[in-house]
Every structure is written in structure tokens, then in C-alpha cells.
VEXSEZA-873846 format. One record per atom (N, C-alpha, C): residue number from 1; residue in one letter; chain; atom name; x, y, z. Coordinates in steps of 0.1 Angstrom, whole numbers, plus 2048, in hexadecimal, padded with zeros to 3 digits. Layout:
N
(NUM; A; A; CA; (X; Y; Z))
...
//
This chain:
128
(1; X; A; N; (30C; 391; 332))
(1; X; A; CA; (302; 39A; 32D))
(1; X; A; C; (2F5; 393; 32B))
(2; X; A; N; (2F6; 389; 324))
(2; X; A; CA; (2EC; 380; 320))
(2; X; A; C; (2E2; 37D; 331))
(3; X; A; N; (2E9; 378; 339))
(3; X; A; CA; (2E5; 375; 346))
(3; X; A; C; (2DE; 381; 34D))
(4; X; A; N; (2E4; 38A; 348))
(4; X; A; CA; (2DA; 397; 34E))
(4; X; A; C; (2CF; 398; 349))
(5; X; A; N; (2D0; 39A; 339))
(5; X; A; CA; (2C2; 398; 333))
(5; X; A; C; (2B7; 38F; 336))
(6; X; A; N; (2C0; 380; 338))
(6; X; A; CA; (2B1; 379; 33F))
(6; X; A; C; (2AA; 37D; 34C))
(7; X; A; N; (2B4; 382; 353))
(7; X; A; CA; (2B0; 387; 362))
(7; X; A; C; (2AA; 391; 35C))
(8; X; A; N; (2AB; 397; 354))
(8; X; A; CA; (29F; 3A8; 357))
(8; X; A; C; (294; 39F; 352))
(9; X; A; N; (291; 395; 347))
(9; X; A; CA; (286; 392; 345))
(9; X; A; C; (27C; 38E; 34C))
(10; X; A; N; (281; 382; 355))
(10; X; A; CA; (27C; 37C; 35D))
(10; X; A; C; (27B; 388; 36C))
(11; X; A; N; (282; 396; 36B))
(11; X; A; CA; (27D; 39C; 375))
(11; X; A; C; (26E; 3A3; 36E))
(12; X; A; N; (26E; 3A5; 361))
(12; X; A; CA; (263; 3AD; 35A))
(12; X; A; C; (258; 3A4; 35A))
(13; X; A; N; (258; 391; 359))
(13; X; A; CA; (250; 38B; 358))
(13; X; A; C; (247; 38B; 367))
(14; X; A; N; (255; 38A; 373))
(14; X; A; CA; (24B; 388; 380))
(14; X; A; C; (248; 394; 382))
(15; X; A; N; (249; 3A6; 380))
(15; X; A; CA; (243; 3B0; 384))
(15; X; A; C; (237; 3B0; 37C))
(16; X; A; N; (238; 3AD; 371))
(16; X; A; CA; (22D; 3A7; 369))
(16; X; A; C; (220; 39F; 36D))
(17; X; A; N; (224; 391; 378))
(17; X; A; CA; (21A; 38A; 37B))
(17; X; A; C; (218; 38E; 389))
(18; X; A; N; (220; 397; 38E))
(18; X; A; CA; (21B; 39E; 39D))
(18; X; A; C; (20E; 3A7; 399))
(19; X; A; N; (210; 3AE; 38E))
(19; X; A; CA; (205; 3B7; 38A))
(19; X; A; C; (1F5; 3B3; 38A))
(20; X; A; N; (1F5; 3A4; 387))
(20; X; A; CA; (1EE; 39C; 381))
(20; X; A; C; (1E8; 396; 38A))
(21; X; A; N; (1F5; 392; 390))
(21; X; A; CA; (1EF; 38A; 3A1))
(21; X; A; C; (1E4; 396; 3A8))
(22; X; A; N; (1EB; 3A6; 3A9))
(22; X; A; CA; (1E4; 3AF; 3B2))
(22; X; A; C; (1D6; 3B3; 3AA))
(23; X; A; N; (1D8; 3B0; 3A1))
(23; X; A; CA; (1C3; 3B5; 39B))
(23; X; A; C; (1BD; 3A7; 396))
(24; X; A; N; (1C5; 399; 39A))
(24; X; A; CA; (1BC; 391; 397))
(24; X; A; C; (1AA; 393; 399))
(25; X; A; N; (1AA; 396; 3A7))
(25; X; A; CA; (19E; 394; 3AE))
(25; X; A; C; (196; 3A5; 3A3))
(26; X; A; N; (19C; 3AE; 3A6))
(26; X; A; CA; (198; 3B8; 39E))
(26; X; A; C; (196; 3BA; 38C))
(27; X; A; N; (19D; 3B4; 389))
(27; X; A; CA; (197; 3B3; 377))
(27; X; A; C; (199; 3AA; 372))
(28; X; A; N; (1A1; 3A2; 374))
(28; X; A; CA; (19E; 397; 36B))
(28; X; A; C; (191; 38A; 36F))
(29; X; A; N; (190; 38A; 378))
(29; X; A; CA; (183; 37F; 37C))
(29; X; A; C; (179; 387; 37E))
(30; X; A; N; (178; 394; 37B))
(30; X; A; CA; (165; 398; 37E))
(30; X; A; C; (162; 399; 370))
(31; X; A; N; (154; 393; 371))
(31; X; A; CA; (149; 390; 367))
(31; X; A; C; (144; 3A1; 364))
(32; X; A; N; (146; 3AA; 36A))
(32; X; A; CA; (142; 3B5; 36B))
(32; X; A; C; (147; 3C0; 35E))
(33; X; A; N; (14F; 3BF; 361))
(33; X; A; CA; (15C; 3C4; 355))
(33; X; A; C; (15D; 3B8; 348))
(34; X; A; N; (15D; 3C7; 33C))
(34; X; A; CA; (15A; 3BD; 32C))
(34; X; A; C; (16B; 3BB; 32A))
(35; X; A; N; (16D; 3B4; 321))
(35; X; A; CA; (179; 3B0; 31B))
(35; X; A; C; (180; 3BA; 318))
(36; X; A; N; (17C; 3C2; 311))
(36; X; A; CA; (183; 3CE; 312))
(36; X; A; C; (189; 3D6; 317))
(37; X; A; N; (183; 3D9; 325))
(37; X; A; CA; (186; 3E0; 330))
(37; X; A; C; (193; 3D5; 336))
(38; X; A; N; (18F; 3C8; 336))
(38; X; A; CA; (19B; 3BF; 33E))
(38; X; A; C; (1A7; 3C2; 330))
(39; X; A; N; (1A4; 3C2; 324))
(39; X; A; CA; (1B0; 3C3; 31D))
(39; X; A; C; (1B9; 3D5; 31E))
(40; X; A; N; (1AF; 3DE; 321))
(40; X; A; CA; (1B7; 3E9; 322))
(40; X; A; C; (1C0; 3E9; 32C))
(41; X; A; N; (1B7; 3E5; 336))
(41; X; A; CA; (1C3; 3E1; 348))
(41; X; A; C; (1CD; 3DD; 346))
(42; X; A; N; (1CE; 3D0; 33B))
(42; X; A; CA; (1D8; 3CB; 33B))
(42; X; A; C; (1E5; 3CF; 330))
(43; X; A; N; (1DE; 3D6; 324))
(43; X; A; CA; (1EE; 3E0; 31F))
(43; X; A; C; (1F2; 3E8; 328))
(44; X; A; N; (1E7; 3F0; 32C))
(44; X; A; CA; (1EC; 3F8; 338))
(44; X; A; C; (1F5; 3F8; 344))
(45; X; A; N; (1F0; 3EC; 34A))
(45; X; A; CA; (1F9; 3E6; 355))
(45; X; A; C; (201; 3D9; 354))
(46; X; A; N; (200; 3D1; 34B))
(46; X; A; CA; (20A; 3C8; 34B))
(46; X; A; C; (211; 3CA; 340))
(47; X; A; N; (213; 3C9; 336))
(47; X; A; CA; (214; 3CD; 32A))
(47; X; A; C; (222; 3D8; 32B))
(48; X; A; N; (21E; 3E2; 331))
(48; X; A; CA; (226; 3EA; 334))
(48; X; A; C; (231; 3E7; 33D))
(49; X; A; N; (229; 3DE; 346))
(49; X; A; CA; (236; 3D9; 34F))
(49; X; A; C; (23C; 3D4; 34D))
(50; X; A; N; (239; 3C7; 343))
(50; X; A; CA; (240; 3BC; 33D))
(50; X; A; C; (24B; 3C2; 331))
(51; X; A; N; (249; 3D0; 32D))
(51; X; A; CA; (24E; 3D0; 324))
(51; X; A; C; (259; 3DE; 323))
(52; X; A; N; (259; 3E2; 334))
(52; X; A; CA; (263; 3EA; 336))
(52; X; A; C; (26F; 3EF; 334))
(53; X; A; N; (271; 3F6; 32B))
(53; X; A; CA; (282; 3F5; 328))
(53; X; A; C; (286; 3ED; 320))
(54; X; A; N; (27C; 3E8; 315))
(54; X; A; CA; (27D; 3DE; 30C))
(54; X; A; C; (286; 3E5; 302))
(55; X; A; N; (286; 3EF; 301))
(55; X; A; CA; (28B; 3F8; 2F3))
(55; X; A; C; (29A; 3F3; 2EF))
(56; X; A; N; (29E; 3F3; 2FD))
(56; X; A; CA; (2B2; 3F2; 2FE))
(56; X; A; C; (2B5; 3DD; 2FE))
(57; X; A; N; (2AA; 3D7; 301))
(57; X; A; CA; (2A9; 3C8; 305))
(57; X; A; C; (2A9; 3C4; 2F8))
(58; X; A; N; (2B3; 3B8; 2F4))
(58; X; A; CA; (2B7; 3AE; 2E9))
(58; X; A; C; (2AE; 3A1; 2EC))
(59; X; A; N; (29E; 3A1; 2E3))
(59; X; A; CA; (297; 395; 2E6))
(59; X; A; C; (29B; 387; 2E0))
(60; X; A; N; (29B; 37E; 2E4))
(60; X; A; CA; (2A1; 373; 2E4))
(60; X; A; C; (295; 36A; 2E5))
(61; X; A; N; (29A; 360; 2DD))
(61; X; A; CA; (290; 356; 2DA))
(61; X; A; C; (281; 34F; 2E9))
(62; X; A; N; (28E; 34D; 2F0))
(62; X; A; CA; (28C; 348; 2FC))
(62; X; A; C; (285; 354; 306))
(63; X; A; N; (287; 360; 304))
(63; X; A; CA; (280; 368; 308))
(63; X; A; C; (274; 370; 301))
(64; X; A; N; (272; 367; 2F9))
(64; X; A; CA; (264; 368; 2EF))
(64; X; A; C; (257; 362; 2F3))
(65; X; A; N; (260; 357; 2F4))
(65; X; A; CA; (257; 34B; 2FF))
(65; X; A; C; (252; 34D; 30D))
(66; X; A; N; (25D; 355; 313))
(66; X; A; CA; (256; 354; 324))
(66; X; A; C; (24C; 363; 321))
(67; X; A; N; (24D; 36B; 318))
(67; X; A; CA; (24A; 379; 31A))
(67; X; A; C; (239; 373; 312))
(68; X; A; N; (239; 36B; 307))
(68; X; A; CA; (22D; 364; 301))
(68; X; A; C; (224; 35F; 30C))
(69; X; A; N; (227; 353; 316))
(69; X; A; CA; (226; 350; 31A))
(69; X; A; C; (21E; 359; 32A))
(70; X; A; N; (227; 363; 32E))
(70; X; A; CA; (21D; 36C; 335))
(70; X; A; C; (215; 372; 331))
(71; X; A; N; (212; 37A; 326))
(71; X; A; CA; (20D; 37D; 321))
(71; X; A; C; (1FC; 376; 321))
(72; X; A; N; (1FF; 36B; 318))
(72; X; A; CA; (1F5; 35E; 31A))
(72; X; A; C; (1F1; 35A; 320))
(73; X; A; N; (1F4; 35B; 330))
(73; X; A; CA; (1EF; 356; 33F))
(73; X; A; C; (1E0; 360; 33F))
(74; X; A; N; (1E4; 370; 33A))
(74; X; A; CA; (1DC; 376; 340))
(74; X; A; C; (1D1; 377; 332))
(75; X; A; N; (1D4; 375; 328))
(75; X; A; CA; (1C5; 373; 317))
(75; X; A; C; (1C1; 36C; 31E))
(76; X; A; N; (1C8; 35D; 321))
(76; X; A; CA; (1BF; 353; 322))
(76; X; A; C; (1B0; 356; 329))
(77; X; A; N; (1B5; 359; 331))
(77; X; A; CA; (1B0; 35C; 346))
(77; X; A; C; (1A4; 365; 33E))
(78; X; A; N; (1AC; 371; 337))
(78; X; A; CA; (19C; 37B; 333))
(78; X; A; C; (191; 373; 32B))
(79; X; A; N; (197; 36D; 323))
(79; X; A; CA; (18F; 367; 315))
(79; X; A; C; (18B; 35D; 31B))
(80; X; A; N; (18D; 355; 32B))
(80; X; A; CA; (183; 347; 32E))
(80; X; A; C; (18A; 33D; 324))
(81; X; A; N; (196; 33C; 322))
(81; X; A; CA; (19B; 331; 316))
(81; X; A; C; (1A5; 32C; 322))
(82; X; A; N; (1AA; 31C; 322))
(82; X; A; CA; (1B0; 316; 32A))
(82; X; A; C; (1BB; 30F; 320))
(83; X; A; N; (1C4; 309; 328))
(83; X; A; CA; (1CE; 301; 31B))
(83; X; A; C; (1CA; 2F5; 313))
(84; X; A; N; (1BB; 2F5; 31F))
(84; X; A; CA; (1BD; 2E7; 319))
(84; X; A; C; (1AF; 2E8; 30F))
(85; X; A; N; (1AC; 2F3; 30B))
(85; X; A; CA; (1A3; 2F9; 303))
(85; X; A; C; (1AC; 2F6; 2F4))
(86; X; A; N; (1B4; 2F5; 2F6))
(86; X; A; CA; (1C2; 2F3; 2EB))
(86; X; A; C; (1BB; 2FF; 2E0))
(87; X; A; N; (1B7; 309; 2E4))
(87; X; A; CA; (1BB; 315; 2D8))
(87; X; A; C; (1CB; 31C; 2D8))
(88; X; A; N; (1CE; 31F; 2CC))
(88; X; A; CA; (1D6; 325; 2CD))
(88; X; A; C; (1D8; 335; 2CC))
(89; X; A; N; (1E8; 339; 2D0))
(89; X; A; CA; (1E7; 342; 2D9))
(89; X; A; C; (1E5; 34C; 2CF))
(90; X; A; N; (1E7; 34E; 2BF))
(90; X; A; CA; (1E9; 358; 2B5))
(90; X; A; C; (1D1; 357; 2B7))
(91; X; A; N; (1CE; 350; 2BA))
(91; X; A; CA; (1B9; 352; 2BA))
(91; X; A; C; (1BC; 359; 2C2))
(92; X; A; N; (1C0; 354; 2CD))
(92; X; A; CA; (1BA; 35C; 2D9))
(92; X; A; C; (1BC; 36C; 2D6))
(93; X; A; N; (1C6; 36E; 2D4))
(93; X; A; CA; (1CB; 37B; 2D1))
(93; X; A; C; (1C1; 381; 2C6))
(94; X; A; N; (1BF; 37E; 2B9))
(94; X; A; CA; (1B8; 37E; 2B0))
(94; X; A; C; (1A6; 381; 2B5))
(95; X; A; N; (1A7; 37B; 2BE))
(95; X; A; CA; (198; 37A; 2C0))
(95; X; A; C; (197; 38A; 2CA))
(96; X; A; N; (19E; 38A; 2D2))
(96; X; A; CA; (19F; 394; 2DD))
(96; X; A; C; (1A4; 3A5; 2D4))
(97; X; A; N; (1AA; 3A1; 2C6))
(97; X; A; CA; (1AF; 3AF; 2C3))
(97; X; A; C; (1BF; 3B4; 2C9))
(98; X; A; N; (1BF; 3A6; 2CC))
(98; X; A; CA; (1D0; 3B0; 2D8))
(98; X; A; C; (1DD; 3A7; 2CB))
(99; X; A; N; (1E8; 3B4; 2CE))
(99; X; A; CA; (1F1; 3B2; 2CA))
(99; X; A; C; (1FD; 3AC; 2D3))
(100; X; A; N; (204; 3A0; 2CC))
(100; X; A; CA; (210; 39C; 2D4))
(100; X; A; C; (21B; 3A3; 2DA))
(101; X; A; N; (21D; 3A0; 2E4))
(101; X; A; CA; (226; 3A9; 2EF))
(101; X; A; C; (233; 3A9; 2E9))
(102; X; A; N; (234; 3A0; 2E1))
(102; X; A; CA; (242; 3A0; 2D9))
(102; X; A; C; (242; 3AB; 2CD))
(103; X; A; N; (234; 3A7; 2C8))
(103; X; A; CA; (238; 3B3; 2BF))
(103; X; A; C; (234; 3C2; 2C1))
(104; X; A; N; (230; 3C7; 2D1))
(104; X; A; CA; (231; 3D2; 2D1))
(104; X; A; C; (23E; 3D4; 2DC))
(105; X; A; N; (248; 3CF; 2DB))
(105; X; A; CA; (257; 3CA; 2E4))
(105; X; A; C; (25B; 3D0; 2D4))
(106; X; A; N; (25B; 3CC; 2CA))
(106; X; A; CA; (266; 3CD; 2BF))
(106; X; A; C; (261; 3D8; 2B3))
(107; X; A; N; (255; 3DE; 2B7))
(107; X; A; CA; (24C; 3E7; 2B7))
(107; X; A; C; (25A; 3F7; 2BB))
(108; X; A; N; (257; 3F2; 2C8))
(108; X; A; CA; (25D; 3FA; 2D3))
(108; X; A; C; (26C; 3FD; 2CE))
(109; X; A; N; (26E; 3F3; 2CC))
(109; X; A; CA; (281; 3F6; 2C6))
(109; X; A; C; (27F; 3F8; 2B8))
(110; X; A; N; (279; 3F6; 2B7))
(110; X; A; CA; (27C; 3F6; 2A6))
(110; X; A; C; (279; 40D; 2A8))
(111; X; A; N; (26E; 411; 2AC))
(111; X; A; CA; (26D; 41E; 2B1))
(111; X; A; C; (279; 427; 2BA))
(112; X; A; N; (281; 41E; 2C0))
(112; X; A; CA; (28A; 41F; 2CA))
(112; X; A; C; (298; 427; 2BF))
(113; X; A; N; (29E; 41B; 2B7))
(113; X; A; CA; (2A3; 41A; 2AE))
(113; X; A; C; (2A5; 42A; 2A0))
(114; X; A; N; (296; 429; 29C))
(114; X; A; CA; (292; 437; 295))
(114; X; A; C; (295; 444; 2A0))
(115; X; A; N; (292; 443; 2A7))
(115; X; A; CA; (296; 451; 2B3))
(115; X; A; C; (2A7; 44F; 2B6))
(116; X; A; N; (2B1; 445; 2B5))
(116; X; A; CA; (2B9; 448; 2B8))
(116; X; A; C; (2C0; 449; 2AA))
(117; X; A; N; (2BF; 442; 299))
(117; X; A; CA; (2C2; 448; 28E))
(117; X; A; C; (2C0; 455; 28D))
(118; X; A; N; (2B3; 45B; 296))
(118; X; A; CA; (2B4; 46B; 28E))
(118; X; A; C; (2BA; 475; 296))
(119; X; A; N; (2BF; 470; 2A1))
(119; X; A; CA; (2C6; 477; 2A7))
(119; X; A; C; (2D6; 47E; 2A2))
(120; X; A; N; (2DB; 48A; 2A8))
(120; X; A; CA; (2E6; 48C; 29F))
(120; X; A; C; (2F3; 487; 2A8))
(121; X; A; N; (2FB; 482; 29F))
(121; X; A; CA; (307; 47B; 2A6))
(121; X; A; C; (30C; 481; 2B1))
(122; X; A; N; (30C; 48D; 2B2))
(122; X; A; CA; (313; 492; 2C0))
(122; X; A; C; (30B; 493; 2D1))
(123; X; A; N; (2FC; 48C; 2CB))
(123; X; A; CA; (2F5; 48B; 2D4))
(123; X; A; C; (2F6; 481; 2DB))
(124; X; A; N; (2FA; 476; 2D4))
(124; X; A; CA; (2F8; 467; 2DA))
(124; X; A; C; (307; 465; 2E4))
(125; X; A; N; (304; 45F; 2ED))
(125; X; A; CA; (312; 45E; 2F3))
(125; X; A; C; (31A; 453; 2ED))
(126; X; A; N; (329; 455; 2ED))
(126; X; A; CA; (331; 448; 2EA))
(126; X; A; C; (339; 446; 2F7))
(127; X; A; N; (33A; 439; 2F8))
(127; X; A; CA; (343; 430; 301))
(127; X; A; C; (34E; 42F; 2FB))
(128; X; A; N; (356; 42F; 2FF))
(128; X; A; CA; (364; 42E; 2FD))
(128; X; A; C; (372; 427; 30A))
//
């Protein structure tokens, strides 16, 4: 089970940087477009992608990190900050207004969760 979960991650992380890869040329490197526009693109489109089906997914340390981590590739890139700018990643975010992908992942379940407590027991299916 565990092994699956990393495979969906790492499938959510590379649909994730395909997304990224296909509008490099289109939002994220034009001067044209404000920060904000490149930040809406990207709840929109990666965000979303990265965070598919997160509701039913058991986050794990290790997948905190690679999901932080993409995430990060693409603040950096908007905000003109590199690694070796050595800011850290809670500014960047802070400076940009965006919230961590983890905590709208546990956001999401944590909402997930309330919708299936209020459901009535004959609704939910049991395994057996």
C-alpha cells in the first residue's frame, strides 16, 4: 500500500512539472504578466494537479518534502529567487501571499473527512 502511495505521488509530482514544463515559455518567464496572474495559473493549474485525489492520500513525511519541493521550483522561478539566494521557503511564500500545498492537501481532508462524518451510516459503503 505504502508503495502505491509513493507512486501516485511521484505520478502527481511529474503531471505536475509537465504542466510547468508546457507554459514555461507562456507564464512563468514573461515579464508581461504580474505575479499575481503567474500565481493564479498556478493554483489553478498545478496546484490542482499536484493535489488530485489528495482527500483519500495518507501524507507522509517524505512526501511533504517532494510535494514542498515542487511546489518551490515554481515561487522560486515567479519571485526571481534562486537557492543560492538562500531565502527560505516559508518568505517566499509569505512574501507572494500563497499558501503551502501541504496545507491546502490537509485542508482538503481535513473537509473530506467533515463530509463523510455527516453522512448517514447507511450511505457510506462497508467492505466486508
Amino acid at each position: 500500500m505504502e508503495r502505491n502511495m509513493n507512486k501516485e505521488i511521484e505520478n502527481r509530482i511529474g503531471a505536475a512539472s509537465k504542466v510547468i514544463g508546457a507554459m514555461r515559455s507562456d507564464v512563468p518567464e514573461r515579464r508581461e504578466l504580474s505575479k499575481g496572474t503567474k500565481l493564479r495559473v498556478f493554483n489553478a493549474m498545478v496546484v490542482s494537479t499536484l493535489l488530485y485525489g489528495c482527500e483519500t492520500c495518507t501524507i507522509q513525511k517524505q512526501h511533504v518534502s517532494r510535494l514542498q519541493a515542487a511546489e518551490m521550483r515554481y515561487l522560486r522561478r515567479v519571485g526571481g529567487v534562486t537557492k543560492l539566494d538562500k531565502v527560505r521557503n516559508e518568505d517566499i511564500r509569505q512574501r507572494m501571499k500563497q499558501e503551502a500545498v501541504v496545507e491546502v492537501a490537509r485542508k482538503k481532508q481535513r473537509a473530506w473527512k467533515e463530509k463523510l462524518d455527516g453522512m448517514e451510516v447507511d450511505m457510506c459503503t462497508v467492505r466486508r
